[in-house]
C-alpha positions as CSV (number, residue, x, y, z in Angstrom):
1,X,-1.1,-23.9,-1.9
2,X,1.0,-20.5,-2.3
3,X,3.8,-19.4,0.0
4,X,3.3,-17.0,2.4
5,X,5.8,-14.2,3.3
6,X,4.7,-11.7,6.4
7,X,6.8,-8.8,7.3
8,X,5.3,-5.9,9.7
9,X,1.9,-5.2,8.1
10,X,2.7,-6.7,4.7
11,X,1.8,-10.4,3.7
12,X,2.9,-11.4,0.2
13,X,4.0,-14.7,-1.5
14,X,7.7,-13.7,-1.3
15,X,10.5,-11.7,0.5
16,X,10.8,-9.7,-3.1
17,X,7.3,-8.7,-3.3
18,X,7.1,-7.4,0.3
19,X,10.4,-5.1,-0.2
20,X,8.7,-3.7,-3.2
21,X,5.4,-3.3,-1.6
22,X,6.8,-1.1,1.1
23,X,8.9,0.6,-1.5
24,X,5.8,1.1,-3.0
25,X,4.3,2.5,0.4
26,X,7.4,4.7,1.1
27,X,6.6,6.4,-2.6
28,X,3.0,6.9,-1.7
29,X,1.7,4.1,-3.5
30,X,-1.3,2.9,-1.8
31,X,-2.1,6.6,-0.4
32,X,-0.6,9.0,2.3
33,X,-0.9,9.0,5.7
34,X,-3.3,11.1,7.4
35,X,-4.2,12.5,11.7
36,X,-6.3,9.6,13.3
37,X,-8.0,13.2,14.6
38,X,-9.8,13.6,10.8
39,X,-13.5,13.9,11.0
40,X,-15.7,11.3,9.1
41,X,-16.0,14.2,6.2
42,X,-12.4,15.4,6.8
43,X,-10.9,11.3,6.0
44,X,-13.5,11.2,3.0
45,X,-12.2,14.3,1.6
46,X,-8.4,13.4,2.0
47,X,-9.2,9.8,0.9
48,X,-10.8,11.6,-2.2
49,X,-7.7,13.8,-3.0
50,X,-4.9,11.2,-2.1
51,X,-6.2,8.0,-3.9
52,X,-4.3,4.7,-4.0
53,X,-2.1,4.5,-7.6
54,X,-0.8,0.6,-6.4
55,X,-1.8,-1.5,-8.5
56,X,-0.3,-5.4,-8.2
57,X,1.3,-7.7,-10.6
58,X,2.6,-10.8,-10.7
59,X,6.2,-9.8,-11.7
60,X,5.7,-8.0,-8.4
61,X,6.6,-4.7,-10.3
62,X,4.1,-3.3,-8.6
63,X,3.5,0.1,-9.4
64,X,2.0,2.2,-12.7
């Protein structure tokens, strides 16, 4: 079994990796935010031009 660490909407194994992960978010990371009032062709189109650059490790150094 592996620990389990939960904080807000992040679940890691550890404290550590879940302060990097939302470092990580805060950066823009895993994407950016968008208006819950995009269209199905409007979210596509942002999803296409904001893509997600996290990519995790196991020395929880997250990012590249």
């Amino acid at each position: 079994r592996e620990p389990v660490s939960a904080q807000g909407s992040m679940v890691m194994n550890t404290g550590q990796q879940i302060q990097r992960a939302y470092m990580d978010y805060q950066m823009g990371l895993m994407g950016t935010p968008w208006s819950h009032e995009l269209d199905d062709v409007e979210y596509q189109r942002h999803v296409a031009q904001n893509p997600c650059r996290y990519r995790y490790t196991e020395d929880s150094s997250a990012a590249t």
